[in-house]
C-alpha atoms as a printed R data frame, in Angstrom:
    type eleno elety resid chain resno      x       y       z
1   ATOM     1    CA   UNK     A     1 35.203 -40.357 -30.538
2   ATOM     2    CA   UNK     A     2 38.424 -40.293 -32.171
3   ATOM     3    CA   UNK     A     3 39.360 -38.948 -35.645
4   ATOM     4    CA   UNK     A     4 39.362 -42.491 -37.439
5   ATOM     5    CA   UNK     A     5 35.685 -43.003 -36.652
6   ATOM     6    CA   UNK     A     6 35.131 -39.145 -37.604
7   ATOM     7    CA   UNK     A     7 36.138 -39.937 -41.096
8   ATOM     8    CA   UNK     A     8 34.607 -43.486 -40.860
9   ATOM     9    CA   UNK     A     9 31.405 -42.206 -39.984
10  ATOM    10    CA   UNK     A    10 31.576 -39.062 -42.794
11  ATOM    11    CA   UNK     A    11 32.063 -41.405 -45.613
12  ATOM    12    CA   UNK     A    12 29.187 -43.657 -45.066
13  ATOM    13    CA   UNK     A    13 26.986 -40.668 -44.305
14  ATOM    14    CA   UNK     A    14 24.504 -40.012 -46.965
15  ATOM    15    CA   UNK     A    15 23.349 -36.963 -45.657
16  ATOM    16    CA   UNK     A    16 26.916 -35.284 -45.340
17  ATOM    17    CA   UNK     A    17 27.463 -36.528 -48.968
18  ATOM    18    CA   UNK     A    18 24.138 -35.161 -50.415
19  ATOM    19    CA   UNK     A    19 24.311 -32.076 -48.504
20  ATOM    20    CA   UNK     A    20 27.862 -31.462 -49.745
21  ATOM    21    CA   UNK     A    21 27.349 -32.090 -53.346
22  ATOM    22    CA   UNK     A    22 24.063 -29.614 -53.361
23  ATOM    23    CA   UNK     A    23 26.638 -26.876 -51.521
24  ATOM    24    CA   UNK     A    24 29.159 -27.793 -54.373
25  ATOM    25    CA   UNK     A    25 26.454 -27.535 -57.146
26  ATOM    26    CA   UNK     A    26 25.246 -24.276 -55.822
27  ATOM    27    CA   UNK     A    27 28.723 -22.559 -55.845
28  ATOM    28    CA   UNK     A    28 29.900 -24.104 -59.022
29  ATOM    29    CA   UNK     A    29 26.861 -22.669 -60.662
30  ATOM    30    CA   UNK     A    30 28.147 -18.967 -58.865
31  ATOM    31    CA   UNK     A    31 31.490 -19.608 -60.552
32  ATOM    32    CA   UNK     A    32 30.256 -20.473 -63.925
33  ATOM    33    CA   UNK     A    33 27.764 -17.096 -63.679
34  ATOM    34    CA   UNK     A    34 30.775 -14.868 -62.906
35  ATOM    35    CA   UNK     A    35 32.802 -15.645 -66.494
36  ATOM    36    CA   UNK     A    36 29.484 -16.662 -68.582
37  ATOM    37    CA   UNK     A    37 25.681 -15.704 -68.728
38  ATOM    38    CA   UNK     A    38 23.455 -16.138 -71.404
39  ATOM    39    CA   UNK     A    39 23.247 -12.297 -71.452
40  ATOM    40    CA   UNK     A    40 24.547  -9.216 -69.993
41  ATOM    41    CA   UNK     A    41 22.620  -9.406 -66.540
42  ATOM    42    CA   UNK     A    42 21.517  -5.100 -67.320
43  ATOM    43    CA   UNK     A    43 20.697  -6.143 -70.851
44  ATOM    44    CA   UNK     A    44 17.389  -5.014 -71.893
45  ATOM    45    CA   UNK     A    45 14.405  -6.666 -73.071
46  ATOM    46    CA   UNK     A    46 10.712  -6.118 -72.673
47  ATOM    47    CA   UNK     A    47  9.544  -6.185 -69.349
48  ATOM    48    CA   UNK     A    48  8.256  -9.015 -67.106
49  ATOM    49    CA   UNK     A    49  8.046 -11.266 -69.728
50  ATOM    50    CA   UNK     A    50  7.226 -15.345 -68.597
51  ATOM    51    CA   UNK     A    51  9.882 -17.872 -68.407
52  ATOM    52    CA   UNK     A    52 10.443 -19.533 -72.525
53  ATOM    53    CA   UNK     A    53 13.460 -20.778 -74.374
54  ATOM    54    CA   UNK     A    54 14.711 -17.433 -74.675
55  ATOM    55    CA   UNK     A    55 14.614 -16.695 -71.291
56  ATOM    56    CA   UNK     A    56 14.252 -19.340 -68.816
57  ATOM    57    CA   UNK     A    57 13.372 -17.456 -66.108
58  ATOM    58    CA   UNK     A    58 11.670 -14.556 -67.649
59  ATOM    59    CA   UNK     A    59 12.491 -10.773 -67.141
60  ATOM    60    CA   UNK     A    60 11.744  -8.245 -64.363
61  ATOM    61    CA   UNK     A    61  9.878  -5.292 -64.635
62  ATOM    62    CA   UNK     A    62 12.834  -3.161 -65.841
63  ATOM    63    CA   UNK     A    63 13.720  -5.986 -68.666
64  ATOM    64    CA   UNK     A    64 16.795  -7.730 -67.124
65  ATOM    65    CA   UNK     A    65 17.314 -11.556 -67.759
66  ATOM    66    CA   UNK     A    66 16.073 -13.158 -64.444
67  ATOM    67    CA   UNK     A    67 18.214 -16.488 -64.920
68  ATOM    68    CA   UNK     A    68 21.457 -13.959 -65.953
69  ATOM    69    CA   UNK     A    69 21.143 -11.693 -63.016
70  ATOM    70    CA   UNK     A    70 20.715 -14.900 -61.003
71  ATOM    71    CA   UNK     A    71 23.999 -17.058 -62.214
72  ATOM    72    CA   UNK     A    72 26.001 -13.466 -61.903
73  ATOM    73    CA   UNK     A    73 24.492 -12.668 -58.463
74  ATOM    74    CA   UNK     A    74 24.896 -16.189 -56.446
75  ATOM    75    CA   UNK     A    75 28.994 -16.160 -56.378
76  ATOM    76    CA   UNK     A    76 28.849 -12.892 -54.293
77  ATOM    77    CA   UNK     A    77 26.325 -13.977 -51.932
78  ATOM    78    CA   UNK     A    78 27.880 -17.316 -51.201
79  ATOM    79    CA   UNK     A    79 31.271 -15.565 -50.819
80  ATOM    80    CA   UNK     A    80 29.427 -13.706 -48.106
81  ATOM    81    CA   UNK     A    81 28.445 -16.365 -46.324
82  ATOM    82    CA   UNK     A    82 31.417 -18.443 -46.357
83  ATOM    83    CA   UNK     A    83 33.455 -15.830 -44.935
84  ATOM    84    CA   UNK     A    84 31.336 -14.916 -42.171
85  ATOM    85    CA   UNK     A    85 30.521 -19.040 -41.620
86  ATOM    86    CA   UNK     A    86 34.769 -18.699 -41.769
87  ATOM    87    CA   UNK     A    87 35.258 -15.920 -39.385
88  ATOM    88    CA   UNK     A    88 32.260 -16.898 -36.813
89  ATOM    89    CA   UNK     A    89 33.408 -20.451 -36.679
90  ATOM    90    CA   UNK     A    90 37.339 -19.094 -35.448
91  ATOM    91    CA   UNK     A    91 35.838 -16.927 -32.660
92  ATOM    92    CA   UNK     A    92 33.312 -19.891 -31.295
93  ATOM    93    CA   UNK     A    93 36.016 -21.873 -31.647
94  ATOM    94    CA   UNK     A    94 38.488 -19.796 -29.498
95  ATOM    95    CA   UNK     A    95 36.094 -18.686 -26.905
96  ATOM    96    CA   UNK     A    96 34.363 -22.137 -26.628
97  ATOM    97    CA   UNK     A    97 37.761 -23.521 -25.722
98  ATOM    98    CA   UNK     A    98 38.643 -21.289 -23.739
99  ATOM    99    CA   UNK     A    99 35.476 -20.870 -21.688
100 ATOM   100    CA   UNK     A   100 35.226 -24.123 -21.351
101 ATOM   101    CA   UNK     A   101 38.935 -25.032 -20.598
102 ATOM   102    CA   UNK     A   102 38.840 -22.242 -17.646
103 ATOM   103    CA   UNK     A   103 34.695 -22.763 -16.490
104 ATOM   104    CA   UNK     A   104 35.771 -22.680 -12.949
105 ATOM   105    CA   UNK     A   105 37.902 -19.361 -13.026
106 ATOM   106    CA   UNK     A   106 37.447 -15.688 -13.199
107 ATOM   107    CA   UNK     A   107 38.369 -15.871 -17.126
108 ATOM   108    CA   UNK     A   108 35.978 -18.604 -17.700
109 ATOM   109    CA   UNK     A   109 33.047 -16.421 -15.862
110 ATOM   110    CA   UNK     A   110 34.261 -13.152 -18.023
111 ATOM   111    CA   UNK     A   111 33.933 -15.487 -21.090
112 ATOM   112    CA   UNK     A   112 30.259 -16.504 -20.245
113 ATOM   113    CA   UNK     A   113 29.030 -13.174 -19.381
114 ATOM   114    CA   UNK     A   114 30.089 -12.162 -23.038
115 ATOM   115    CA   UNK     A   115 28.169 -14.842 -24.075
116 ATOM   116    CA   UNK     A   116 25.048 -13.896 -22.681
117 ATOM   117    CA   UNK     A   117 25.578 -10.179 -23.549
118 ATOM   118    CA   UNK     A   118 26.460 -10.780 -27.178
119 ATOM   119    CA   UNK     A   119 23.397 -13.762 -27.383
120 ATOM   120    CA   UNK     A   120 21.136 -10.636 -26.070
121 ATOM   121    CA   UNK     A   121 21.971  -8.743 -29.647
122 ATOM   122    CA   UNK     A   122 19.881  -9.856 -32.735
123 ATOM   123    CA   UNK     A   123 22.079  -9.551 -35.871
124 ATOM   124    CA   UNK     A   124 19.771  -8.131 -38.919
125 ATOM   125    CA   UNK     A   125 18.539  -5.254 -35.970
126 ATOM   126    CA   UNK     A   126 22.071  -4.488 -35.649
127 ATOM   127    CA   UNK     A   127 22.788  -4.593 -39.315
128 ATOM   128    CA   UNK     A   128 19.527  -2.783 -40.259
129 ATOM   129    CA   UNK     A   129 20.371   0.192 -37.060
130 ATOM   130    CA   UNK     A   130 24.111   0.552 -39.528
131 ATOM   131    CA   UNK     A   131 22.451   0.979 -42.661
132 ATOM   132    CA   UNK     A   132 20.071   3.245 -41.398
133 ATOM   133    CA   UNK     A   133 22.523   5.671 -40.139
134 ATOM   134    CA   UNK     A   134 24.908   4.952 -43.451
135 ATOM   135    CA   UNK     A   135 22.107   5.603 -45.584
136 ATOM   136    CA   UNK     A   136 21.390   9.191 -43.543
137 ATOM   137    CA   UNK     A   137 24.883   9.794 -43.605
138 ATOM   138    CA   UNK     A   138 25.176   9.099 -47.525
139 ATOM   139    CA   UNK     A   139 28.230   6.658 -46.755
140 ATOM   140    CA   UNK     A   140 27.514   3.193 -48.869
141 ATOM   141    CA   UNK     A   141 27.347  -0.021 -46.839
142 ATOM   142    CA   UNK     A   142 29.895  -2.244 -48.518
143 ATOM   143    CA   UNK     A   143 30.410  -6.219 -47.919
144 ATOM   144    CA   UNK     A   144 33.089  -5.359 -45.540
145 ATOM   145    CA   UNK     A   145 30.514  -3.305 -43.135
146 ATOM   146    CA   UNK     A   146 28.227  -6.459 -43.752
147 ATOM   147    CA   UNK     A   147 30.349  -9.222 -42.546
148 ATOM   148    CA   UNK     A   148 31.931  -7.223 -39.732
149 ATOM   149    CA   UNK     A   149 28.303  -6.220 -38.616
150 ATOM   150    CA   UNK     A   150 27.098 -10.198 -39.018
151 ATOM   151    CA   UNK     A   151 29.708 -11.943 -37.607
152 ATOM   152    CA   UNK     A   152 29.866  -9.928 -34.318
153 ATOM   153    CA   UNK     A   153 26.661 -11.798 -33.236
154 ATOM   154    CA   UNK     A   154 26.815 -14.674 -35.038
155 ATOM   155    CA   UNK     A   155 29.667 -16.160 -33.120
156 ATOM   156    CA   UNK     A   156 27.980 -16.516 -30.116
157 ATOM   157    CA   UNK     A   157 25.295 -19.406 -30.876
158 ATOM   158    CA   UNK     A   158 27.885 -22.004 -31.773
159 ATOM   159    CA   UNK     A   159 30.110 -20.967 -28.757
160 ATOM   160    CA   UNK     A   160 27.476 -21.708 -26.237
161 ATOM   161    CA   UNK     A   161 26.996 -24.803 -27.888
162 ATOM   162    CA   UNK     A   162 30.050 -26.051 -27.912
163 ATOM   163    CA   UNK     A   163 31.271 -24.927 -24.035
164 ATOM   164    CA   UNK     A   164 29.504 -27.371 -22.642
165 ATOM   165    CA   UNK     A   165 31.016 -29.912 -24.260
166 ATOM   166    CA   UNK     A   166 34.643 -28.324 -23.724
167 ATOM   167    CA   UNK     A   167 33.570 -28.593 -20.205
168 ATOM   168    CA   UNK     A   168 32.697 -32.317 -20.264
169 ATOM   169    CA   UNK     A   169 35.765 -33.377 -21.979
170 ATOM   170    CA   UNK     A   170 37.669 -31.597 -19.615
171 ATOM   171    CA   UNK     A   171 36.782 -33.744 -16.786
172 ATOM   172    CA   UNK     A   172 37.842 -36.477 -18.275
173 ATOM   173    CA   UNK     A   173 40.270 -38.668 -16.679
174 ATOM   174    CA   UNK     A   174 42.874 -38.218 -19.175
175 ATOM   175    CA   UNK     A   175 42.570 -34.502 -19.872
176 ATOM   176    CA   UNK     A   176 43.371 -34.092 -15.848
177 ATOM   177    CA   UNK     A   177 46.172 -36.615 -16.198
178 ATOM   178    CA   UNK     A   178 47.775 -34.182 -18.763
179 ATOM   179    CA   UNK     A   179 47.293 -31.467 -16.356
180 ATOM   180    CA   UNK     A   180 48.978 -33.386 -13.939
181 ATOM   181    CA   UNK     A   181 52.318 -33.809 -16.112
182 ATOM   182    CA   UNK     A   182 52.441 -30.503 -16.867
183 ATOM   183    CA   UNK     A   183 51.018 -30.160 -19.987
184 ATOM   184    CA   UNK     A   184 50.740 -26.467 -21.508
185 ATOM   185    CA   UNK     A   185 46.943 -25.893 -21.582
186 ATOM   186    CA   UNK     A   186 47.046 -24.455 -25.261
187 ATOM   187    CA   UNK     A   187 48.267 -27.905 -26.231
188 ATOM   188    CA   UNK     A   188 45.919 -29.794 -24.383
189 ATOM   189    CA   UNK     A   189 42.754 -27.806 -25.923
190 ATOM   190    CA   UNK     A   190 44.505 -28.014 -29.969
191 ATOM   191    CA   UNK     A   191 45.335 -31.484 -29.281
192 ATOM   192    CA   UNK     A   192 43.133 -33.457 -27.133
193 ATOM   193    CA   UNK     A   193 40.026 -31.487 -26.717
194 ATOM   194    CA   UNK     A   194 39.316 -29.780 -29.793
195 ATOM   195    CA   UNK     A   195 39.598 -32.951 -32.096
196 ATOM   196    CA   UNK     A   196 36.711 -34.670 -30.449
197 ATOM   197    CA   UNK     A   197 34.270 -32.251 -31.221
198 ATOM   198    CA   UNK     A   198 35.581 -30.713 -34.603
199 ATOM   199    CA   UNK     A   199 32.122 -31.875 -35.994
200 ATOM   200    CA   UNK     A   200 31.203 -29.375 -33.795
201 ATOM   201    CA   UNK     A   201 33.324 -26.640 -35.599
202 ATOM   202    CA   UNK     A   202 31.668 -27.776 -39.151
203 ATOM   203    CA   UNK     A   203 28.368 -27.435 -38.029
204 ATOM   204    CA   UNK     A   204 28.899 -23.700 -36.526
205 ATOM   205    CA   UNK     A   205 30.597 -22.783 -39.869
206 ATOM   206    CA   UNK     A   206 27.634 -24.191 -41.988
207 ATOM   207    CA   UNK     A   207 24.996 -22.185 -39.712
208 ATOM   208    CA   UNK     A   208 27.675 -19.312 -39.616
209 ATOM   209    CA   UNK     A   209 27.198 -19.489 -43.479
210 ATOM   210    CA   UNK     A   210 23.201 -20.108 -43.319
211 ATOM   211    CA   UNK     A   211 22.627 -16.897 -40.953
212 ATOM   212    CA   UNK     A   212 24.808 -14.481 -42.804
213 ATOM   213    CA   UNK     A   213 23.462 -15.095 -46.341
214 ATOM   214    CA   UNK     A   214 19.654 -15.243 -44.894
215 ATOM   215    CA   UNK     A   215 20.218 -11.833 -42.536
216 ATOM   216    CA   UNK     A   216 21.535 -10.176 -46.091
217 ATOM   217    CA   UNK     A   217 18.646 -10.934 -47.957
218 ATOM   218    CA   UNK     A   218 16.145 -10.057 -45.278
219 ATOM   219    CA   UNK     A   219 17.552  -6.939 -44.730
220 ATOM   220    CA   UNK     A   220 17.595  -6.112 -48.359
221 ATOM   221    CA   UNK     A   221 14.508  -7.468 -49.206
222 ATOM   222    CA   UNK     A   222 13.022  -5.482 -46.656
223 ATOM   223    CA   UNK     A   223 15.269  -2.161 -47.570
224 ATOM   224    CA   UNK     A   224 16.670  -1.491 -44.593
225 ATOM   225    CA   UNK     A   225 20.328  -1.139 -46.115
226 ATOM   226    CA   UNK     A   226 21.059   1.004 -49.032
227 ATOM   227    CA   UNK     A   227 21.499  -1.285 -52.256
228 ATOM   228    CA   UNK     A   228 25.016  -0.681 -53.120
229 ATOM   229    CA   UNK     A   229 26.312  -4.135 -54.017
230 ATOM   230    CA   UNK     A   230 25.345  -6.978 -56.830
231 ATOM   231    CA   UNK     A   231 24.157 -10.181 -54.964
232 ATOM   232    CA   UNK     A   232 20.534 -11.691 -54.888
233 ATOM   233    CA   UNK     A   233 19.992  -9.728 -52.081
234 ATOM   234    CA   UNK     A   234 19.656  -6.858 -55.148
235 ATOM   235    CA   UNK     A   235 17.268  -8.538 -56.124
236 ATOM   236    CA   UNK     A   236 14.830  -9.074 -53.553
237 ATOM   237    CA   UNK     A   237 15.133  -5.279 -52.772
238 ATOM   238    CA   UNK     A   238 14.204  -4.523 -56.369
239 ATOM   239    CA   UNK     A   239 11.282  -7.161 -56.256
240 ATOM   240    CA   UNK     A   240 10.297  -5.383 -52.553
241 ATOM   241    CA   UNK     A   241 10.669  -1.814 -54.136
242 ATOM   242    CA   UNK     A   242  8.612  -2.502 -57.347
243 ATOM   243    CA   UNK     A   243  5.912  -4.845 -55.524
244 ATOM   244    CA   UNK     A   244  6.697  -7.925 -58.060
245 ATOM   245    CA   UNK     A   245  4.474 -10.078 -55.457
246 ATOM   246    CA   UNK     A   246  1.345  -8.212 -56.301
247 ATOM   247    CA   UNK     A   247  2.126  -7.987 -59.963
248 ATOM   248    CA   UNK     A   248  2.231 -12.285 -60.578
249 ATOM   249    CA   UNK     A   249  5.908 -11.832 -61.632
250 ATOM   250    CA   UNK     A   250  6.695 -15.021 -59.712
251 ATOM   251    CA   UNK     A   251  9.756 -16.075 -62.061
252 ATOM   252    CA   UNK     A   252 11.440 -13.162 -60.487
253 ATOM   253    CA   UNK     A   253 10.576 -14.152 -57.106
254 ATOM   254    CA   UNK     A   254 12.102 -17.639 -58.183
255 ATOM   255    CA   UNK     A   255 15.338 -16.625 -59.546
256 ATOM   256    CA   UNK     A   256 16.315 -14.082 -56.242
257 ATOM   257    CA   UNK     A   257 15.411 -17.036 -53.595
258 ATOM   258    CA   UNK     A   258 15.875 -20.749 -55.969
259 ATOM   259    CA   UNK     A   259 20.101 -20.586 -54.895
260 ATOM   260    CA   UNK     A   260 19.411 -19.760 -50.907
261 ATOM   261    CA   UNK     A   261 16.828 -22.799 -50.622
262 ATOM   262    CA   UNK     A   262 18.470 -25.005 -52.256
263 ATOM   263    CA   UNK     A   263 21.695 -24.113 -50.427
264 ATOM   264    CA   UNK     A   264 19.670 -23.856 -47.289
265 ATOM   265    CA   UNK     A   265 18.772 -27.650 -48.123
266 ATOM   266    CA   UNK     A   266 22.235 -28.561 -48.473
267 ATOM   267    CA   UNK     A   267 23.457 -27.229 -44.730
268 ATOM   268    CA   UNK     A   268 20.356 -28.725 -43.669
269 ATOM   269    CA   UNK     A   269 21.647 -32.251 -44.701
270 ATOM   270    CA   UNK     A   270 25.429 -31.706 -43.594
271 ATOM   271    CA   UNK     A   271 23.978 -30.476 -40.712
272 ATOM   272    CA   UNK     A   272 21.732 -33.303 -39.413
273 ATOM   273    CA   UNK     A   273 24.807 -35.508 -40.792
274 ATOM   274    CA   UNK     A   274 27.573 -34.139 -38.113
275 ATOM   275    CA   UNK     A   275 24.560 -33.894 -35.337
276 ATOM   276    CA   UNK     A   276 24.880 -37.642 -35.661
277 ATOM   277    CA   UNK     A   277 28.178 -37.692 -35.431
278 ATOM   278    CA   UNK     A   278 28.302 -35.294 -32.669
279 ATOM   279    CA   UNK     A   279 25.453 -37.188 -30.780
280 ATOM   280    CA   UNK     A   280 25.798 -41.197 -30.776
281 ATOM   281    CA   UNK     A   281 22.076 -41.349 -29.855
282 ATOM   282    CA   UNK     A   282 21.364 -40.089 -33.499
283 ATOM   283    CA   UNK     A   283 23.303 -42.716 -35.291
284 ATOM   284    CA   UNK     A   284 21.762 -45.379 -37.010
285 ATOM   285    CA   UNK     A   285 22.084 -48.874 -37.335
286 ATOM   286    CA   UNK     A   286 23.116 -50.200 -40.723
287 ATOM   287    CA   UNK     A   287 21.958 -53.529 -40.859
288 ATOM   288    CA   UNK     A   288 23.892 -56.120 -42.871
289 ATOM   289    CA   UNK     A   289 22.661 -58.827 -45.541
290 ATOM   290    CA   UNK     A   290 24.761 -61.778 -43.851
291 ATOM   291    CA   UNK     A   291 22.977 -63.872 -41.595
292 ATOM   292    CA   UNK     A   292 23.864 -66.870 -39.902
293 ATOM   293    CA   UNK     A   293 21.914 -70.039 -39.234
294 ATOM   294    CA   UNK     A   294 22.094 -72.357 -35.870
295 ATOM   295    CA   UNK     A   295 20.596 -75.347 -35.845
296 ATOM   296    CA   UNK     A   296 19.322 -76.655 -32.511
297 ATOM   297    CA   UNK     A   297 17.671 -80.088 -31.655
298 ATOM   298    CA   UNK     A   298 15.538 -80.925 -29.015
299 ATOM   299    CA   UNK     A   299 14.198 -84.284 -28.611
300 ATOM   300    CA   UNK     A   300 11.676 -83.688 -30.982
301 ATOM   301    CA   UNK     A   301 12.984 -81.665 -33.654
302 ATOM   302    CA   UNK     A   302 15.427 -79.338 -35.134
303 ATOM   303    CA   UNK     A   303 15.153 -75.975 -34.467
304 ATOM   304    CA   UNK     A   304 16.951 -73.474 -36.761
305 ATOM   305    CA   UNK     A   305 17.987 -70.005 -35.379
306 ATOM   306    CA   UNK     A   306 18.632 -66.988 -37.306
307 ATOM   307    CA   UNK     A   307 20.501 -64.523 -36.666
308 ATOM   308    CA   UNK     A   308 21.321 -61.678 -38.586
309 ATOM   309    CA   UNK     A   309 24.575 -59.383 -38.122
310 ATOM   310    CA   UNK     A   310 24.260 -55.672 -37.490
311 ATOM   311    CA   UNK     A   311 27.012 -52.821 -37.353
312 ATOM   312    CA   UNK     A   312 26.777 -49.980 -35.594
313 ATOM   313    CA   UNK     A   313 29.026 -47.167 -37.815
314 ATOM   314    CA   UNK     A   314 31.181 -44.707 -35.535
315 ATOM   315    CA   UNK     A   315 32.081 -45.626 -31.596
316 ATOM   316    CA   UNK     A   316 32.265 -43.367 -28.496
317 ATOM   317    CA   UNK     A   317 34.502 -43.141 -25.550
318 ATOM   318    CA   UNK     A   318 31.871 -41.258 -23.490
């Protein structure tokens, strides 16, 4: 696939454009929440009151606006995400490449036993194992420590991914005529292999995003990292420590998780979107209103023949 049907195909997918406009919606409303909330998110008011005009989603147990702490809260989290999403998506990218480019040499087979070793760690473990020994140590586990921690595992999934089809391109009859020539291999992977697959790239830095911001939540909503910073992981570690789920404050509940869903429903859509750019089998046929008529006679009537047009959106040279 080249990059005209790339942008072709992006522009008459609905689910790319929904899926973007719910990401953009989400982070906008983190932007507005850093320069205006309705009230200081530590005001006070009385405690767990229900969601009203005054407070649209109610307050938690210690009497801080719910929808406040929420607007202020969101902007940090995202930011979170997006840079490990950022900084996973530039390693999977480099060692995909690079794997894939060199399968059948020593440096390839290094590359893939890295793979498997780093695939063998599980993220929030690792991250919850660091904030255990901060928090006996008295140190403070900052955002740095977080996305360092994250993205050391997270790169992994969308480089084994994306190998194999480094590997397939590879073989292609043009990518060994370049060889051939004499072309420098880094040019070869930046320029004829990597844009190909760049839907690829997108989708490993929207789950790059997905798994960072969901592994900081869990781990604070299940307190196994010292709360030192001001995201809506905060709050599910204050709604964990003061048992809000028992207690029917389910506004609370609602304001931590209502950004990460609906975010999580926006990658969801992009997601699916660049699969089916990624995988022709996936697209789908977009039929068209203009038909055409043939008449036919036999030599007893006139038959009339429809047909109707359809266009298949995006092409592959596989």
């Amino acid at each position: 696939m080249n990059i005209g049907s790339i942008k072709k195909y992006i522009l008459y997918n609905k689910l790319i454009a929904a899926g973007f406009f719910i990401i953009l919606a989400v982070t906008a409303l983190g932007i507005v929440g850093q320069f205006w909330t309705p009230y200081p998110p530590f005001a006070t008011f009385s405690p767990s009151l229900p969601p009203s005009l005054q407070h649209l989603l109610g307050t938690d147990v210690y009497g801080y606006d719910v929808f406040s702490q929420m607007l202020r809260f969101t902007l940090p989290t995202l930011l979170v995400g997006y840079a490990i999403g950022v900084i996973t998506t530039i390693i999977a990218a480099i060692v995909s490449l690079l794997a894939g480019y060199y399968a059948s040499k020593v440096f390839g087979t290094i590359l893939d036993i890295l793979l498997i070793v780093v695939l063998s760690i599980p993220g929030i473990v690792l991250l919850i194992i660091i904030g255990a020994y901060f928090e006996s140590a008295n140190l403070k586990v900052g955002y740095f420590t977080i996305i360092l921690t994250l993205t050391l595992t997270g790169w992994a999934w969308g480089a084994r991914n994306i190998r194999p089809q480094v590997m397939s391109l590879s073989n292609k009859d043009y990518i060994i005529a370049s060889k051939l020539v004499g072309e420098k291999s880094w040019r070869i992977m930046f320029t004829q292999i990597m844009p190909p697959i760049i839907p690829l790239f997108i989708s490993q830095f929207l789950f790059g995003t997905l798994y960072g911001i969901l592994s900081l939540a869990t781990a604070e909503f299940f307190g196994a990292i010292p709360v030192t910073t001001e995201n809506l992981g905060t709050m599910l570690s204050l709604i964990t420590s003061s048992a809000a789920y028992l207690s029917g404050n389910w506004w609370w509940i609602l304001g931590a998780v209502l950004p990460i869903i609906i975010l999580a429903i926006g990658i969801g859509f992009m997601m699916v979107g660049f699969d089916e750019i990624a995988d022709p089998r996936l697209r789908k046929i977009k039929p068209s209103i203009d038909r055409i008529e043939i008449p036919i006679q036999t030599d007893e009537k006139i038959i009339t023949i429809v047909v109707r047009k359809q266009e298949v959106v995006g092409e592959s040279n596989g």
